[in-house]
MIDOFI-308605 format. One record per residue (C-alpha): residue in one letter; chain; x, y, z. Coordinates in Angstrom, 1 decimal, decimal comma, padded with zeros to 4 digits. Example, Ala and Ser with C-alpha at 12.3 -4.5 7.8 and 13.67 -1.06 7.14 Angstrom:
<recs>
REC code unit     px     py     pz
REC    A    A  012,3 -004,5  007,8
REC    S    A  013,7 -001,1  007,1
</recs>
This chain:
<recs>
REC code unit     px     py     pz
REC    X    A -061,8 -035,6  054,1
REC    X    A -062,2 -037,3  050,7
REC    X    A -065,6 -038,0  050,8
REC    X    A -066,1 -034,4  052,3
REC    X    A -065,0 -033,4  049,0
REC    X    A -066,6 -035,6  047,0
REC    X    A -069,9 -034,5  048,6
REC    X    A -069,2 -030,7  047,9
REC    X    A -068,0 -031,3  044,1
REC    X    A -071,8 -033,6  043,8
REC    X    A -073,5 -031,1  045,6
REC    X    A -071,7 -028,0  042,9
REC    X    A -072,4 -030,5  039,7
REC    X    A -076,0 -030,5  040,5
REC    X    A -076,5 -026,7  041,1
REC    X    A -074,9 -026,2  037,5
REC    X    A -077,5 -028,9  036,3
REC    X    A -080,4 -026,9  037,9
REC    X    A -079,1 -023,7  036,6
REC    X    A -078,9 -024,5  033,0
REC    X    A -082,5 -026,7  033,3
REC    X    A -084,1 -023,6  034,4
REC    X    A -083,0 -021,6  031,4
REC    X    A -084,0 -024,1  028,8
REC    X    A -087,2 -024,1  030,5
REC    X    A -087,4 -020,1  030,2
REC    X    A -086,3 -020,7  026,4
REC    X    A -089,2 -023,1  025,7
REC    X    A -091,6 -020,9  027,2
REC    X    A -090,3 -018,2  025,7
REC    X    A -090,1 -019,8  022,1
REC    X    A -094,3 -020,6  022,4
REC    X    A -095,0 -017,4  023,3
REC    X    A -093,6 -016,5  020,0
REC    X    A -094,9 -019,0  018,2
REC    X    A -098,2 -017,8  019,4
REC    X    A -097,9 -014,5  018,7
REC    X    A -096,7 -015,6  014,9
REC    X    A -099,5 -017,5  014,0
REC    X    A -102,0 -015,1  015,6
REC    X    A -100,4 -012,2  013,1
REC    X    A -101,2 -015,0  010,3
REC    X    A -104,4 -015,3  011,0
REC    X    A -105,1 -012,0  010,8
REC    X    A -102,8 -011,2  007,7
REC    X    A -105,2 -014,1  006,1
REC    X    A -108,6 -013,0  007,4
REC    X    A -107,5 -010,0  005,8
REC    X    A -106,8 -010,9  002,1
REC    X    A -109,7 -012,5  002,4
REC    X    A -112,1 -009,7  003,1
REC    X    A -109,7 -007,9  000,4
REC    X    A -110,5 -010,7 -002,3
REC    X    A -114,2 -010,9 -000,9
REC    X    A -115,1 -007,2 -001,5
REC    X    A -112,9 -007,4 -004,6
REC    X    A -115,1 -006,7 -008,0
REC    X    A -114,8 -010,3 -010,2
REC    X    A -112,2 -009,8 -013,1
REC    X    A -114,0 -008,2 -016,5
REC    X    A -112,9 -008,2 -019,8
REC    X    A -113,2 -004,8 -022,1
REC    X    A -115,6 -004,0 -024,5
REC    X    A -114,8 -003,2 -027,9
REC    X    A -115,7  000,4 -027,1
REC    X    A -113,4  000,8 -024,2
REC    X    A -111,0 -000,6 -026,0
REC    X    A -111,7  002,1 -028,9
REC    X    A -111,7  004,6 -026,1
REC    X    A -108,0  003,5 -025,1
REC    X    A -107,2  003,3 -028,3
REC    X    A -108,5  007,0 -029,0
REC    X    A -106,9  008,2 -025,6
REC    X    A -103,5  006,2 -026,5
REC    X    A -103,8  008,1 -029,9
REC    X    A -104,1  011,9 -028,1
REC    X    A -101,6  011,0 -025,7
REC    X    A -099,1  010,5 -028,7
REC    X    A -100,1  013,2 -030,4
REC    X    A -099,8  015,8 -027,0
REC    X    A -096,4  014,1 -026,5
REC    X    A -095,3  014,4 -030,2
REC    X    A -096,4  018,2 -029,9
REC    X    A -094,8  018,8 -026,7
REC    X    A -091,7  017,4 -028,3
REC    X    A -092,3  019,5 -031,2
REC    X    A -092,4  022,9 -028,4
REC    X    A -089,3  021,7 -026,8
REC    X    A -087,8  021,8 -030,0
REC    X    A -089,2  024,9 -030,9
REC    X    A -088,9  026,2 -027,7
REC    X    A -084,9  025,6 -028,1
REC    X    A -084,7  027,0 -031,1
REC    X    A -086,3  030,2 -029,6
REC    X    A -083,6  030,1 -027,0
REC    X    A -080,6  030,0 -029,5
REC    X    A -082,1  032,7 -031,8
REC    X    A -082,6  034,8 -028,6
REC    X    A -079,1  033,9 -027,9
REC    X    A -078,2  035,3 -031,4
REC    X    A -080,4  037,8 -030,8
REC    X    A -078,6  038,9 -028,0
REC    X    A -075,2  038,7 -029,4
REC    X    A -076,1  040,8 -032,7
REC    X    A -077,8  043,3 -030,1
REC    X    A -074,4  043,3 -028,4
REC    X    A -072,9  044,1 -031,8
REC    X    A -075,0  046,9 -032,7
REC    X    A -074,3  048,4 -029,0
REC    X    A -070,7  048,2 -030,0
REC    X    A -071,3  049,4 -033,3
REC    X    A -073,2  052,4 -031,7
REC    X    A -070,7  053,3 -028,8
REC    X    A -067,7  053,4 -031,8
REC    X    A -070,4  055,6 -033,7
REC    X    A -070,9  057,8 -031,1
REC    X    A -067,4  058,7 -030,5
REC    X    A -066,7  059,2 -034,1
REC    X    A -069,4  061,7 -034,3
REC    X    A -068,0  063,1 -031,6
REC    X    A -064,6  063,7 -033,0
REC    X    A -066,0  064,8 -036,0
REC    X    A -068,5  067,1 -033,8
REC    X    A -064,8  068,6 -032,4
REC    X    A -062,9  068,9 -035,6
REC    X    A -066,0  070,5 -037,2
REC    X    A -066,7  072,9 -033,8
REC    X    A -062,2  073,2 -034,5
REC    X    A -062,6  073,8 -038,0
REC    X    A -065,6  076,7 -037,7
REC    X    A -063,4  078,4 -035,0
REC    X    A -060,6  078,4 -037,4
REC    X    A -062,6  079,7 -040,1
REC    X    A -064,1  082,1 -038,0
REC    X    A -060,8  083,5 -036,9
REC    X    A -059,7  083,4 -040,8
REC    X    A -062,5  085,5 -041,4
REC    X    A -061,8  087,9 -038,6
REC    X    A -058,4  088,1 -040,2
REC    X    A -059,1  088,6 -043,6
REC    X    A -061,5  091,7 -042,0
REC    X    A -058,7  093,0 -040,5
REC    X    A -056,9  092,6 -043,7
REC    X    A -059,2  094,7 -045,9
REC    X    A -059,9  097,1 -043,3
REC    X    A -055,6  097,4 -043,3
REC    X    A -056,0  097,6 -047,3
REC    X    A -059,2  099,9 -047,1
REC    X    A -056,5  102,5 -044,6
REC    X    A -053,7  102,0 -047,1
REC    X    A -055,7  102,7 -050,0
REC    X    A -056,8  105,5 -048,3
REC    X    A -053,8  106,6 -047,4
REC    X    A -052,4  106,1 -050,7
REC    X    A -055,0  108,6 -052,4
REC    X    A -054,3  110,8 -049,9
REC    X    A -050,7  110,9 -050,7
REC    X    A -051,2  110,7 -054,2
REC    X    A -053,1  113,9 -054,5
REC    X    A -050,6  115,6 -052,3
REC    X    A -047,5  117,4 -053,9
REC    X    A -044,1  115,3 -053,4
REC    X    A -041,4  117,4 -052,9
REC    X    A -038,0  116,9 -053,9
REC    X    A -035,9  115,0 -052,0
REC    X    A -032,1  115,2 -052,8
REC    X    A -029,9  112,2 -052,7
REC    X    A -026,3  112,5 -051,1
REC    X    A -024,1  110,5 -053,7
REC    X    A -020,9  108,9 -051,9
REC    X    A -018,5  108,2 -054,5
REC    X    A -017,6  104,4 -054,6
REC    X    A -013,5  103,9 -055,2
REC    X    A -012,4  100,7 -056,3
REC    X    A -011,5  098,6 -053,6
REC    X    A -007,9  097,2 -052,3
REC    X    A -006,2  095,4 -050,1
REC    X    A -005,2  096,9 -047,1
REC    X    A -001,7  096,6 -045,9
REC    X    A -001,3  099,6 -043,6
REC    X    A -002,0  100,3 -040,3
REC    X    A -005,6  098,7 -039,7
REC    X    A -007,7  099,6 -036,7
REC    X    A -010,9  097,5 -035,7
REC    X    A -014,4  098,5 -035,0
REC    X    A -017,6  096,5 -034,2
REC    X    A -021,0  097,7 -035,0
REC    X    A -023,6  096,1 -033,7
REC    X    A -027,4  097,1 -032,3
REC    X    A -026,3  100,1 -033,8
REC    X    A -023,6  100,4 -031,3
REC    X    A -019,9  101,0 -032,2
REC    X    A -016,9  099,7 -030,1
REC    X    A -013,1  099,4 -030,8
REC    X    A -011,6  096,2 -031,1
REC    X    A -008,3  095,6 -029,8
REC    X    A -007,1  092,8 -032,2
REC    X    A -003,4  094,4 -032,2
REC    X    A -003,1  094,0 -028,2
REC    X    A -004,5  090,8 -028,1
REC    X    A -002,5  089,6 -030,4
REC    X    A  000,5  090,6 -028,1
REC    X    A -001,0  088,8 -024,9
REC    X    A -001,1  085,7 -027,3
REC    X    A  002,2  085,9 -028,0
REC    X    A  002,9  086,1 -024,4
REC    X    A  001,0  083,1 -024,1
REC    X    A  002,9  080,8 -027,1
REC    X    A  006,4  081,9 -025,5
REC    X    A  005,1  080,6 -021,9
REC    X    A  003,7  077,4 -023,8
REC    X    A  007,3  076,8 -025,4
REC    X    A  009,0  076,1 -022,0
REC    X    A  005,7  073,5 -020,9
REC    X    A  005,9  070,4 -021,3
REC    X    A  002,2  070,5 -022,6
REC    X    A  002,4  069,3 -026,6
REC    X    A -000,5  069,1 -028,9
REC    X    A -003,6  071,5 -029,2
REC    X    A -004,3  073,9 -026,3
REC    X    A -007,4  075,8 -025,2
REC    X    A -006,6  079,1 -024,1
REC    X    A -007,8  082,9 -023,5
REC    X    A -006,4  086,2 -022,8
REC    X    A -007,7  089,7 -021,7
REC    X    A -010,1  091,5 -020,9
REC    X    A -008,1  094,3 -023,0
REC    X    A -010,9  097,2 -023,3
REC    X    A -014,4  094,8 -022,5
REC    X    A -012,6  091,8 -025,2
REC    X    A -011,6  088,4 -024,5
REC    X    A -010,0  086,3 -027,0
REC    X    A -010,2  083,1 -027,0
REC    X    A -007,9  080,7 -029,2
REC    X    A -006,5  077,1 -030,1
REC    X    A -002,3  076,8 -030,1
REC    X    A -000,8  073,5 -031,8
REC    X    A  002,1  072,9 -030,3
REC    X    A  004,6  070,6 -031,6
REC    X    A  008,0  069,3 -031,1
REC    X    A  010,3  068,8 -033,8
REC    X    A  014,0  069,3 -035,6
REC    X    A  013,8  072,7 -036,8
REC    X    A  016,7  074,1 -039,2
REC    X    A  018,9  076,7 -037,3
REC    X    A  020,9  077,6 -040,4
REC    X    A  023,8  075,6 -039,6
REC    X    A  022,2  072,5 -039,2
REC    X    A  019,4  070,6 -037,8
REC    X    A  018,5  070,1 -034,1
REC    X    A  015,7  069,6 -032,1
REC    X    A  013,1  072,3 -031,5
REC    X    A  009,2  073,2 -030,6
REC    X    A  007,1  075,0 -033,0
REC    X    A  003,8  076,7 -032,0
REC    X    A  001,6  077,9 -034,2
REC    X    A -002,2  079,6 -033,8
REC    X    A -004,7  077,4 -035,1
REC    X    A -008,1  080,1 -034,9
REC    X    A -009,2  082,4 -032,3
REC    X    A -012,5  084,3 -031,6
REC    X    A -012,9  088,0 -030,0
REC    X    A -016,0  089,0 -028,3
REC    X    A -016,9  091,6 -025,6
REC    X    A -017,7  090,0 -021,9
REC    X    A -021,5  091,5 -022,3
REC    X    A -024,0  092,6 -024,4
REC    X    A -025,0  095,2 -025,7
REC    X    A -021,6  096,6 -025,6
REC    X    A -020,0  099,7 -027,2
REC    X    A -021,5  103,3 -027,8
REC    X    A -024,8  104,4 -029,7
REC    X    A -024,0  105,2 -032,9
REC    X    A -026,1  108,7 -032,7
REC    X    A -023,8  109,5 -029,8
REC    X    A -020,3  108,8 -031,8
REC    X    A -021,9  110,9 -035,4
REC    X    A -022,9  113,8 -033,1
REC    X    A -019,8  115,1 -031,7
REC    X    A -018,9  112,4 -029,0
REC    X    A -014,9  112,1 -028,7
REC    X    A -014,7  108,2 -028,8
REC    X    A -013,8  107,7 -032,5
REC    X    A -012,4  111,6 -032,6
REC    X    A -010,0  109,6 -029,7
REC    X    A -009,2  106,7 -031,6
REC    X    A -008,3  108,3 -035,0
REC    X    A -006,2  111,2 -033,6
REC    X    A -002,6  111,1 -034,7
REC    X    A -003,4  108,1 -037,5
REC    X    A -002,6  109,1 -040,8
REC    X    A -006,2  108,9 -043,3
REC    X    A -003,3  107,6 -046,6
REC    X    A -001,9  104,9 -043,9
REC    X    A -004,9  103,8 -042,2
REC    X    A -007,6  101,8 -043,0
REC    X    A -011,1  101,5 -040,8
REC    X    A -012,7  097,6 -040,7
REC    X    A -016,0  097,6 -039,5
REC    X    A -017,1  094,0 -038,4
REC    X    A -020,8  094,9 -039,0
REC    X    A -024,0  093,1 -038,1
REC    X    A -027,3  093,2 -040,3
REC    X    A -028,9  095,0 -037,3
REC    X    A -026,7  098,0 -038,2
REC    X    A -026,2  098,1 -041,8
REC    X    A -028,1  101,5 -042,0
REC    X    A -025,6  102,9 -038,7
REC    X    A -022,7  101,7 -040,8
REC    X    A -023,7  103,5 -043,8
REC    X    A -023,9  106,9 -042,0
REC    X    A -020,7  105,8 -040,2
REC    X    A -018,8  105,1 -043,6
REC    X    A -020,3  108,6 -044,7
REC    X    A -018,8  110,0 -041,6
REC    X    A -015,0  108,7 -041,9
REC    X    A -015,1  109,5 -045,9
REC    X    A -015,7  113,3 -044,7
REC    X    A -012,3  112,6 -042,5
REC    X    A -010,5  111,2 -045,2
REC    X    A -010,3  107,2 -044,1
REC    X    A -011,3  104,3 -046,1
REC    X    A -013,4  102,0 -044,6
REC    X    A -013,7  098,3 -045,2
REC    X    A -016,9  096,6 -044,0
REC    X    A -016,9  092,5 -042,7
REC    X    A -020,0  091,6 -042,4
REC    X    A -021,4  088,6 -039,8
REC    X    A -023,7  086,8 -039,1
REC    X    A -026,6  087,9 -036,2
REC    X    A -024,9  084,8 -034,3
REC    X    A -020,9  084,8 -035,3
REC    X    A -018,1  086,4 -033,3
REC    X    A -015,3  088,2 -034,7
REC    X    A -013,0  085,0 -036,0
REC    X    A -009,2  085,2 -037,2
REC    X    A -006,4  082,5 -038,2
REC    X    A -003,3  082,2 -040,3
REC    X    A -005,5  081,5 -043,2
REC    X    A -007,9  084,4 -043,1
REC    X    A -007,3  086,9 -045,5
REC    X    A -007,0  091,2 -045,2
REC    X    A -009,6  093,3 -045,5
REC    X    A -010,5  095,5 -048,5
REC    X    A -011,0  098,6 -048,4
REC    X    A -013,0  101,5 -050,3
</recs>
């Protein structure tokens, strides 16, 4: 068995041997192939510089006129590349005044869109101002076509006879202070109403003894009526404090009215004037049974109805009663407090 084995590890050494003889062999061959093929390709790389060099002209110097010639051409080269230099630059300039150019155009756009809306403003205040002046002129047409009928109008009534007008004279008494019975009227939109100041007085004083037993102090809102179409309204200060009782001092509540303000609950209110002066029984109601030497007439009068309450004053001097005239305001109410004062009458 041990040369058995022996043999077979000889005969496997010499297979490798032939193996690795057979590729060196293929490596040589393959390696003068190569070669061959190499110096073939340098042979013909040579042959060809060869005919290159052979069929190349021999090496000349220049002559002193091409050399004047170069010199000539070197010399317009210069010059076209010192004038296309010159271009770029002027050619750059060009571009940054066109550049300018374009902003100053930009400018004067601007300049001309901000003109063009002022002209048109001034276009619509000058179309604003010939309307105006247009209407002014239509007016002052109207104006001396108004003087041209009053004129007119004027001669016509100057050539005419004026007849004589006569003048009712109503005696003026001096005035004084009324302390007597007063009764209250209002005359306003030439409408005359009676004022009931006496009864609403007496719902106020309803009111205060009410307010003495609540525990309310201080100022109070309040209002009483309707009492024939009148409200008033008022302010009570009520305070608690010690109040002399004659024998002595004790604690006690005082109430006092601070102001109050009367005014019908709609308007117009009362009756037309022309109604009452032509026979209507209101005021013939109100003044029956009053004494003319104990009773004074206020009118709280409006500037509407100055004219209604001078007929009216003639109207109650024929019945005997002086009248006493408060005038107010277009937008006051009748107004009363413990410092107003009493009325005077004529």
């Amino acid at each position: 068995m041990s040369r058995r084995r022996r043999s077979t590890l000889e005969m496997g050494h010499d297979s490798f041997l032939d193996i690795v003889a057979n590729l060196v062999g293929i490596l040589i061959i393959l390696v003068v192939i190569l070669g061959t093929q190499s110096q073939a390709v340098l042979q013909s790389v040579q042959d060809t510089q060869e005919e290159e060099q052979a069929d190349a002209p021999e090496a000349t110097f220049a002559t002193e006129q091409q050399l004047t010639a170069l010199a000539s051409h070197t010399m317009r080269a210069q010059a076209a590349q010192a004038d296309s230099n010159r271009f770029e630059k002027k050619i750059l300039l060009m571009d940054d005044e066109l550049e300018a150019r374009k902003r100053q155009r930009g400018m004067l756009l601007d300049l001309l869109a901000q003109a063009k809306l002022a002209y048109e403003d001034i276009k619509k205040k000058s179309d604003a101002d010939k309307t105006r002046i247009a209407a002014q002129q239509a007016e002052v047409q109207s104006l001396m076509s108004r003087i041209s009928d009053i004129s007119a109008k004027r001669n016509r009534l100057e050539s005419e006879k004026q007849p004589v007008v006569a003048v009712e004279h109503l005696p003026t008494p001096m005035a004084k202070t009324v302390f007597g019975e007063e009764l209250h009227f209002r005359l306003k939109g030439n409408r005359l109403s009676l004022v009931p100041v006496e009864k609403l007085l007496v719902e106020i004083r309803r009111d205060f003894a009410r307010a003495a037993a609540g525990p309310r102090d201080g100022r109070i809102d309040a209002a009483v009526g309707p009492v024939r179409g009148y409200v008033a309204r008022y302010i009570m200060d009520k305070q608690r404090k010690m109040v002399s009782n004659g024998r002595g001092v004790s604690p006690g509540t005082q109430i006092q009215l601070v102001r109050m303000k009367v005014e019908p609950l709609s308007e117009p209110y009362g009756e037309p004037i022309e109604s009452v002066l032509s026979g209507g029984q209101m005021l013939d109601v109100e003044l029956a049974g009053r004494k003319p030497n104990a009773t004074t007439i206020t009118v709280w009068v409006y500037p509407d109805s100055f004219a209604a309450f001078r007929r009216l004053k003639e109207h109650l001097y024929a019945k005997g009663f002086a009248t006493a005239a408060r005038p107010l305001p277009m937008d006051r109410s009748i107004t009363g407090g413990p410092q107003g004062s009493r009325s005077a009458a004529q």
